[in-house]
LUMKOLTI-828928 format. One line per 8 residues: their letters; for each residue x, y, z of C-alpha. Coordinates in nm, 2 decimals. Layout:
<rs>
A> X Y Z  ...
</rs>
This chain:
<rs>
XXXXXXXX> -5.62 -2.51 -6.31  -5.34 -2.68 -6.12  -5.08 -2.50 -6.28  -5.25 -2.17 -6.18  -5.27 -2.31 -5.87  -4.91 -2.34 -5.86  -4.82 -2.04 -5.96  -5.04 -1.86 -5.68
XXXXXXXX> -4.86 -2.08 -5.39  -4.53 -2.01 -5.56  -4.61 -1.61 -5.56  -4.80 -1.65 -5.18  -4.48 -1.83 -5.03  -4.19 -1.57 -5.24  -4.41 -1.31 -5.01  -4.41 -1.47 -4.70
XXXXXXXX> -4.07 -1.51 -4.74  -4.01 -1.17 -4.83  -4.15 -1.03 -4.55  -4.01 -1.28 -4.34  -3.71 -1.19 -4.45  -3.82 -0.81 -4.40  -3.93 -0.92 -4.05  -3.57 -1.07 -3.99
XXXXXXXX> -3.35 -0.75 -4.13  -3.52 -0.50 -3.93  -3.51 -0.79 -3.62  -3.19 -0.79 -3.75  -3.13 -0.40 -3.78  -3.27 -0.40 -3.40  -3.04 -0.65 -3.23  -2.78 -0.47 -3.43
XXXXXXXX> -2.86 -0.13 -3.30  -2.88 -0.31 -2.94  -2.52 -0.46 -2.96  -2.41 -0.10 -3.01  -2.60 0.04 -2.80  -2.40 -0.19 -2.57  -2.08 -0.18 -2.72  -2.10 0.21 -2.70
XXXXXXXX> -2.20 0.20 -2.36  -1.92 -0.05 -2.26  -1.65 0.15 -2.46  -1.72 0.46 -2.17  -1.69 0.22 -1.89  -1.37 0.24 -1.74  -1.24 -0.03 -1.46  -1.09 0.07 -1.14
XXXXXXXX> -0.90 -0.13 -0.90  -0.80 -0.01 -0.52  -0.59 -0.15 -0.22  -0.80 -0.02 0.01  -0.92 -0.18 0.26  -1.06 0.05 0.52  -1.47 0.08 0.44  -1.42 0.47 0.59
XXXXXXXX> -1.15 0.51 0.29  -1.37 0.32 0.05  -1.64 0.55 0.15  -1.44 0.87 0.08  -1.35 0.70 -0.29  -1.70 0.59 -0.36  -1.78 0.96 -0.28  -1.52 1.10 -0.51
XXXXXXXX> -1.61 0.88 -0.77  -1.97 0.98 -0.77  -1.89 1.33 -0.81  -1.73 1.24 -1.07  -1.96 1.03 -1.29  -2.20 1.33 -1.22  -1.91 1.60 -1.43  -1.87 1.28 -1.65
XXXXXXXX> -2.24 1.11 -1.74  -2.04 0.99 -2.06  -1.83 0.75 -1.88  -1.91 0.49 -1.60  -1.69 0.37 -1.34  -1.68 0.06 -1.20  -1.48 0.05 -0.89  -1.34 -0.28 -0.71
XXXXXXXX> -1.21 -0.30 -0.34  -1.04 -0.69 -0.36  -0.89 -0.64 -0.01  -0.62 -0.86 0.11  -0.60 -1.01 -0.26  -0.50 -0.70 -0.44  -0.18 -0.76 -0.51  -0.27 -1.18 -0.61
XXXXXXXX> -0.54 -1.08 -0.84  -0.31 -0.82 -1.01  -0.04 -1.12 -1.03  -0.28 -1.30 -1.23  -0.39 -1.02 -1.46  -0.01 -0.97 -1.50  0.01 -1.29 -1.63  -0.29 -1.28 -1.88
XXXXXXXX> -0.18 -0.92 -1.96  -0.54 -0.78 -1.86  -0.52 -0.54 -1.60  -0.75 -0.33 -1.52  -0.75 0.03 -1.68  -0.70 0.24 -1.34  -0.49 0.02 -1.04  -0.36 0.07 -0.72
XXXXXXXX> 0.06 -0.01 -0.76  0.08 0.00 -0.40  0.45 0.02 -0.32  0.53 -0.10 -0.61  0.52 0.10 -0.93  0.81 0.05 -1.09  0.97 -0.29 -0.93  0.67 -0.48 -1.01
XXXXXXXX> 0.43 -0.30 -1.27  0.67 -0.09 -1.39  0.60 -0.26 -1.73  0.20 -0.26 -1.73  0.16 0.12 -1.65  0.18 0.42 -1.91  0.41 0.75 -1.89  0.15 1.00 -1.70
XXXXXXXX> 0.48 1.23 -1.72  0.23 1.49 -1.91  -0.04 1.49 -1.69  -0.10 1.83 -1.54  -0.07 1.72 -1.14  0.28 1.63 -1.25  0.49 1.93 -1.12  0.26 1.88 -0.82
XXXXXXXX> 0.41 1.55 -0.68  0.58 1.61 -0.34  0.97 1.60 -0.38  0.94 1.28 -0.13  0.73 1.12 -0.36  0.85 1.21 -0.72  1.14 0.99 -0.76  0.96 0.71 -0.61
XXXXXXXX> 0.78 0.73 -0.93  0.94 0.86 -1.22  1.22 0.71 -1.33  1.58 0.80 -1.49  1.44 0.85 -1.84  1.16 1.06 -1.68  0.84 0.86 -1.70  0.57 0.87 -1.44
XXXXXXXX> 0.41 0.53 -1.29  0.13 0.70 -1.09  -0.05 0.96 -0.93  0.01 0.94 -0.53  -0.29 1.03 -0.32  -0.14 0.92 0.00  0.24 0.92 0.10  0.38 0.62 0.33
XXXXXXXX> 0.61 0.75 0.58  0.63 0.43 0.82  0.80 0.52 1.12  0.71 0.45 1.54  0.32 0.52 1.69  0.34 0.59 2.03  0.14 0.70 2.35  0.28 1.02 2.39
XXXXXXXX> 0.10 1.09 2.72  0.31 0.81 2.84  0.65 0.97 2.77  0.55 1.30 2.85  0.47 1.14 3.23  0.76 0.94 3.24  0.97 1.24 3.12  1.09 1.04 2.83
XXXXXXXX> 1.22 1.22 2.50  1.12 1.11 2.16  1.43 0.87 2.05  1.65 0.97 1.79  1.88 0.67 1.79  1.78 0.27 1.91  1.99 0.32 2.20  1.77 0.58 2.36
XXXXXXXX> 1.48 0.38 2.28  1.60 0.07 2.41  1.70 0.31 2.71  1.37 0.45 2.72  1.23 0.06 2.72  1.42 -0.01 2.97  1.27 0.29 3.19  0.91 0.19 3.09
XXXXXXXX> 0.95 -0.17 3.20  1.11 -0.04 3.61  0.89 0.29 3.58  0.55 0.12 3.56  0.67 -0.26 3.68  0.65 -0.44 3.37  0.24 -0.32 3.35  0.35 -0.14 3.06
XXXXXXXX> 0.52 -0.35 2.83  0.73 -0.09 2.53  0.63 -0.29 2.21  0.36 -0.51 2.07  0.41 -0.77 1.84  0.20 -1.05 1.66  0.30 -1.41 1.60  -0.04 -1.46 1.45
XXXXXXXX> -0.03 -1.19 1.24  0.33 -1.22 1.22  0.34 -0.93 0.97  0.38 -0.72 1.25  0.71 -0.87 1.35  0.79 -0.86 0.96  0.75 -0.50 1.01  1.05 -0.49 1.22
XXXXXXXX> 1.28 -0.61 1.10  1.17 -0.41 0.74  1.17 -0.08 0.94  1.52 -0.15 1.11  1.70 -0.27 0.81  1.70 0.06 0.68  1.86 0.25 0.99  2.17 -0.08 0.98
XXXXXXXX> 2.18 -0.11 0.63  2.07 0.13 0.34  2.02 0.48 0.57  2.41 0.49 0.65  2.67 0.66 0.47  2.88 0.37 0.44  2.60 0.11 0.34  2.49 -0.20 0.19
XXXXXXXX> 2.29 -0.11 -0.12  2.45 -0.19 -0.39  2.58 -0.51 -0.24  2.19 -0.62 -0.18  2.17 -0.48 -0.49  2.39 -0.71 -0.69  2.38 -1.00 -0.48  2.72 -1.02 -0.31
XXXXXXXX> 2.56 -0.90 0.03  2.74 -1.09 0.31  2.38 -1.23 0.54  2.61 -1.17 0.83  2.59 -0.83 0.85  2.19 -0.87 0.87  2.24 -1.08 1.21  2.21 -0.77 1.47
XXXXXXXX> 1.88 -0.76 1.37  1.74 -1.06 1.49  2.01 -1.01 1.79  1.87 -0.72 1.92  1.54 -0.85 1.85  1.58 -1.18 2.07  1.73 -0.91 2.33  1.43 -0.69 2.35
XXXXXXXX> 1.23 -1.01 2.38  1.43 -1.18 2.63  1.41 -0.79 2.90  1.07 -0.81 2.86  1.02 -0.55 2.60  0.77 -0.67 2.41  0.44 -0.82 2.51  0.46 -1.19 2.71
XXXXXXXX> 0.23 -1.35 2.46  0.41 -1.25 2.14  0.35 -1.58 2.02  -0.06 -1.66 2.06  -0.13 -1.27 2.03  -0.31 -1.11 1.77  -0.28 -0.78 1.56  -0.63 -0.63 1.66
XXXXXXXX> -0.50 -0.71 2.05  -0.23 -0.43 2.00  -0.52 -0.12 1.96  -0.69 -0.27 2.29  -0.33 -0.23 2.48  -0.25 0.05 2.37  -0.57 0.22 2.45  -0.57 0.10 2.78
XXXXXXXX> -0.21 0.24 2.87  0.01 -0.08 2.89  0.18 -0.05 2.54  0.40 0.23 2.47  0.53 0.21 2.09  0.38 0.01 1.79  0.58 0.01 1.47  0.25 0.07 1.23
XXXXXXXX> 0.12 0.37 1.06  -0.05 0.65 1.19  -0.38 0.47 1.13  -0.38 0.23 1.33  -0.50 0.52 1.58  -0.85 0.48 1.46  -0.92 0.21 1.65  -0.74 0.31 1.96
XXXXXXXX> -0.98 0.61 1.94  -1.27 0.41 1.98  -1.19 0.30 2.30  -0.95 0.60 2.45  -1.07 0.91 2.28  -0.86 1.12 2.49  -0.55 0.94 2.43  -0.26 1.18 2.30
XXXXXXXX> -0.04 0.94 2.05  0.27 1.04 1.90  0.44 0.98 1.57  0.83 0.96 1.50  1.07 0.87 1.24  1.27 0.54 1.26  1.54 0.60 1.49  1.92 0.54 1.39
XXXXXXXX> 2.14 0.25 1.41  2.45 0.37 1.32  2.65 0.62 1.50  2.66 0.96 1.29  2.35 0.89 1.14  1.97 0.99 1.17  1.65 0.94 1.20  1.42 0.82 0.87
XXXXXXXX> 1.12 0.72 0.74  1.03 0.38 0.51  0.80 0.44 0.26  0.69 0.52 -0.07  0.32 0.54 -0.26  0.08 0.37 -0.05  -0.26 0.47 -0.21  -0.19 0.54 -0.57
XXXXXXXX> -0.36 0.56 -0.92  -0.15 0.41 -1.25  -0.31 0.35 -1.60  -0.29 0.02 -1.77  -0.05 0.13 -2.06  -0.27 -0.11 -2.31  -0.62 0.05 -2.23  -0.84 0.10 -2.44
XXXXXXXX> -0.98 0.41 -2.19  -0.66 0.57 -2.21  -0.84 0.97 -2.22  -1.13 0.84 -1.98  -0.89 0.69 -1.76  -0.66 1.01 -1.74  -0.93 1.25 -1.69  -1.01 1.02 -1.37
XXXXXXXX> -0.71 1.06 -1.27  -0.73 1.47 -1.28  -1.03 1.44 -1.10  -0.89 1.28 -0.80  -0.60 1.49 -0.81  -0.80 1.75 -0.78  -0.68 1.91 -0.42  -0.99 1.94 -0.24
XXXXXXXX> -1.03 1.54 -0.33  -0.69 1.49 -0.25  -0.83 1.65 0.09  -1.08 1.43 0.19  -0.82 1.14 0.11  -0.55 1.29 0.30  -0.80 1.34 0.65  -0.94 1.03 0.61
XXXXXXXX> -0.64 0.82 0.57  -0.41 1.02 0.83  -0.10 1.01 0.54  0.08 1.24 0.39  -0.09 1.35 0.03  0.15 1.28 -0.26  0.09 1.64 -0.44  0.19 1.99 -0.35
XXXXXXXX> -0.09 2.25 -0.21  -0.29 2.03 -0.07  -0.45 2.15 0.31  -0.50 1.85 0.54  -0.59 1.86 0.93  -0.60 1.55 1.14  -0.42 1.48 1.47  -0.11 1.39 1.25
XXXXXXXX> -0.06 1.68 1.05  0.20 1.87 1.33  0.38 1.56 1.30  0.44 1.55 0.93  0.49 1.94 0.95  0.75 1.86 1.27  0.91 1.56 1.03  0.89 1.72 0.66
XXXXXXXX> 1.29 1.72 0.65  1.34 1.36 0.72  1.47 1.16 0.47  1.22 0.89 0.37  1.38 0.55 0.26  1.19 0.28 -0.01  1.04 0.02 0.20  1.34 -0.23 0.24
XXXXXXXX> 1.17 -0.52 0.14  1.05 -0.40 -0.21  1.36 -0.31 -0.36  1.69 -0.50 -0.18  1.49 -0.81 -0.17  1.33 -1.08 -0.45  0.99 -1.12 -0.44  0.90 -1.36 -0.21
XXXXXXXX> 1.08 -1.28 0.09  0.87 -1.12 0.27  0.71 -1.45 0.44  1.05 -1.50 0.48  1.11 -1.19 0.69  0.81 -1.29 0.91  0.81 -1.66 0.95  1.18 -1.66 1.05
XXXXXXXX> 1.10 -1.37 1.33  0.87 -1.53 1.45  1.08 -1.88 1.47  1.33 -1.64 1.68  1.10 -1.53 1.94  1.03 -1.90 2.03  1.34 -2.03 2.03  1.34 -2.24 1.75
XXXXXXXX> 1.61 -2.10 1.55  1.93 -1.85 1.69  2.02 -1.52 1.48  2.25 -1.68 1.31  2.06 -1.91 1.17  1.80 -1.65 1.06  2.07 -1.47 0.86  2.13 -1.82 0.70
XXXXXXXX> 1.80 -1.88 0.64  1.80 -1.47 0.47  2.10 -1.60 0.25  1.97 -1.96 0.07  1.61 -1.83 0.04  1.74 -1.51 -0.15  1.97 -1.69 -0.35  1.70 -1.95 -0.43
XXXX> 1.43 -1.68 -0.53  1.70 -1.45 -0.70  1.76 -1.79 -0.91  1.44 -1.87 -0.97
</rs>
């Protein structure tokens, strides 16, 4: 009796166990089927990281981006806009080497993520890229860093109703536009002031000097480069700069609060007829707009320094498109890519931003377009900053303007400053 007893637990628990153990397999075969599910749907999901910062921009990508999710229901996009800490949250994916599949380079494809990006050199927009953008960047050995949907040519905004009144020309060299700052200041008794600068957001002022440095010291046929290049650039010969800086400040030139002013005062001013030339992009309009919508604002090249030579822009990829050269997306993330550089999306980027597109073909109408048409010849230079100087100098650049326009520190002392902060970066 008790040993049948025991035998009929011993067979009741082997089949409670059994079908637990049925029960866990096919929870088993279910969680399984789940992770999959998952790791399937994760495996079409591609990341995408932009510089971006303008929500009308944004607005255009998001747009783009949904179209294309709707060609592509196979693979999801998830698109970031990090703002003003693009280029530090890149830094620190550089560092863990894991960046995100699609990024925005920025200005910097080669220099700085040259090494995280893969050869696009067979893509088909290829042949498309605008002969002022294609060596910017491919490489000698040929490879491609990017697609460009928006071409930076950095040169002079200006209220063009202004010159036109005061019978001004456009200037070609920084003679005739000191000599047209000059006319501004007696014409209008100093209610016009010709520039607008920011000690607060002392970028601005950065921006001069990195716009002028070209004209004095790359643009020129007898110039610098290689000798910024290579290190044995003599910081004397970068001196005039601040000189004629402190000059324009000390006429009256530029606005009487350079120091306490801010960037967003500059639209404001300029709107409002008592600012004649800002040295920002042809965005910076926008705003102007939504106070003066009238207003007719001109766009010019960066005028020459050097006798014999002319005009150019700075510049280089602003809005770009590279491929992590380790992802895992690699066909997702190129077909992406073709999307955007499709030309009727490379339309709606080209209108919305007021730049330049980066491929052939494609039609764009804005207020700017007769300018780039009037300047398509112009020689556009690499932004000085990202190529004849280590990384890091660009607070340099800014801080030390600013120190100039309040009398802290003489030219000379900038250009000393220039030297033993290069050398110490260059070393570091």
């Amino acid at each position: 009796m008790k040993t049948r007893f025991i035998k009929g637990v011993t067979v009741a628990l082997a089949a409670v166990l059994l079908l637990a153990g049925c029960s866990s397999r096919s929870g088993d075969t279910k969680i399984n089927a789940d992770q999959s599910k998952k790791s399937s749907s994760a495996a079409s999901r591609i990341t995408v990281d932009s510089s971006v910062n303008d929500p009308v921009v944004q607005r255009v990508y998001k747009d783009i981006v949904e179209a294309f999710k709707q060609e592509n229901p196979d693979i999801d996009v998830d698109l970031q806009f990090p703002g003003s800490e693009h280029d530090n949250i890149l830094k620190v994916k550089m560092a863990a080497n894991e960046m995100p599949d699609v990024f925005d380079t920025h200005g910097w494809a080669q220099v700085r993520y040259g090494n995280y990006l893969a050869d696009l050199r067979d893509e088909a927009w290829v042949p498309e890229l605008t002969d002022t953008i294609k060596d910017v960047v491919t490489d000698k050995d040929g490879k491609v860093y990017a697609l460009v949907l928006s071409e930076a040519k950095d040169g002079f905004t200006y209220n063009a109703d202004l010159l036109e009144k005061l019978d001004i020309p456009v200037p070609k060299t920084f003679d005739e536009l000191m000599a047209a700052a000059d006319k501004i200041v007696k014409a209008t008794n100093g209610e016009t002031v010709p520039f607008h600068f920011s000690g607060i957001d002392d970028w601005t002022i950065g921006q001069y000097f990195d716009l002028m440095a070209t004209p004095l010291l790359i643009s020129p046929e007898n110039n610098e480069k290689e000798a910024l290049l290579n290190g044995t650039f003599d910081w004397k010969k970068w001196t005039p700069l601040p000189e004629k800086f402190q000059e324009m400040h000390q006429k009256g030139y530029l606005n009487k609060d350079v120091i306490t002013a801010k960037y967003s005062d500059a639209s404001r001013q300029f709107a409002e007829g008592k600012v004649a030339f800002v040295m920002v992009n042809p965005s910076f309009a926008e705003e102007v707009r939504k106070i003066n919508k009238d207003m007719k604002i001109g766009y010019m090249p960066v005028p020459s320094l050097v006798a014999g030579d002319e005009p150019s822009f700075s510049g280089g990829e602003r809005f770009t498109m590279g491929i992590w050269k380790d992802s895992e997306k690699m066909e997702q993330a190129k077909k992406f890519l073709a999307f955007f550089a499709k030309p009727e999306n490379m339309s709606k980027i080209a209108n919305v931003t007021m730049l330049p597109p980066g491929l052939k073909g494609v039609e764009a109408q804005h207020e700017f377009s007769p300018y780039y048409e009037q300047y398509k010849d112009v020689r556009v230079f690499p932004y000085f900053d990202r190529v004849f100087l280590p990384s890091g100098m660009w607070d340099v650049v800014c801080k030390q303007g600013t120190e100039l326009l309040a009398g802290r520190i003489t030219p000379e002392k900038y250009s000393e400053v220039m030297k033993q902060e290069a050398e110490r970066l260059r070393n570091r």
